[in-house]
N, C-alpha and C positions, 0 to 999 in steps of 0.2 A: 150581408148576403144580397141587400138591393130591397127592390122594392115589392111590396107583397099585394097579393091579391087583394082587389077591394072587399072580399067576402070574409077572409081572414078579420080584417082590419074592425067590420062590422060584427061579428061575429062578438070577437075579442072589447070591442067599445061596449055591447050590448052585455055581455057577461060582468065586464067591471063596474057597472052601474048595478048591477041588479044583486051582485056578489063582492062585491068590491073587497067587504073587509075576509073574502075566505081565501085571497090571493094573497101569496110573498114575494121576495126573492128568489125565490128557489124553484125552478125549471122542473123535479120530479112532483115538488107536494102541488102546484099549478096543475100538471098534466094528472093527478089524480083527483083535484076538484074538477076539472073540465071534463074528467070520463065522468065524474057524479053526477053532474047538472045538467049535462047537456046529452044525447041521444047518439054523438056522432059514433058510426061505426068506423069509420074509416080513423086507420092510425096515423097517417102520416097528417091527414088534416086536425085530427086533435095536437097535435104534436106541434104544429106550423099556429094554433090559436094558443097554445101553452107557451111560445117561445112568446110571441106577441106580448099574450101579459105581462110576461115575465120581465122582456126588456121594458112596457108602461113602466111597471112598478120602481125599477132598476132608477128608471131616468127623473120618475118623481119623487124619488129618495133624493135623489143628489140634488135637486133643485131646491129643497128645504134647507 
């Protein structure tokens, strides 16, 4: 999709530090720990921090 907001980016770094091990693979159980921990009302931006981790996780799977 390109390149993402630098807010997204922090967002998304600052959650996987602090929550690291409650993130997976998987884009729906991500987008329901991100509505847990974090405040944001707005969906499309929980949504655009849940795809974020999702592809982190994705890519430091396969780099093991």
């Amino acid at each position: 999709m390109g390149i993402k907001p630098s807010y997204i980016k922090t967002m998304g770094t600052a959650l996987m530090e602090q929550h690291g091990a409650s993130f997976n693979n998987n884009f729906d159980d991500n987008k329901r720990v991100v509505s847990e921990v974090t405040t944001i009302e707005s969906k499309i931006i929980r949504n655009r921090v849940a795809g974020f981790i999702t592809r982190k996780v994705n890519t430091n799977n396969r780099r093991r």
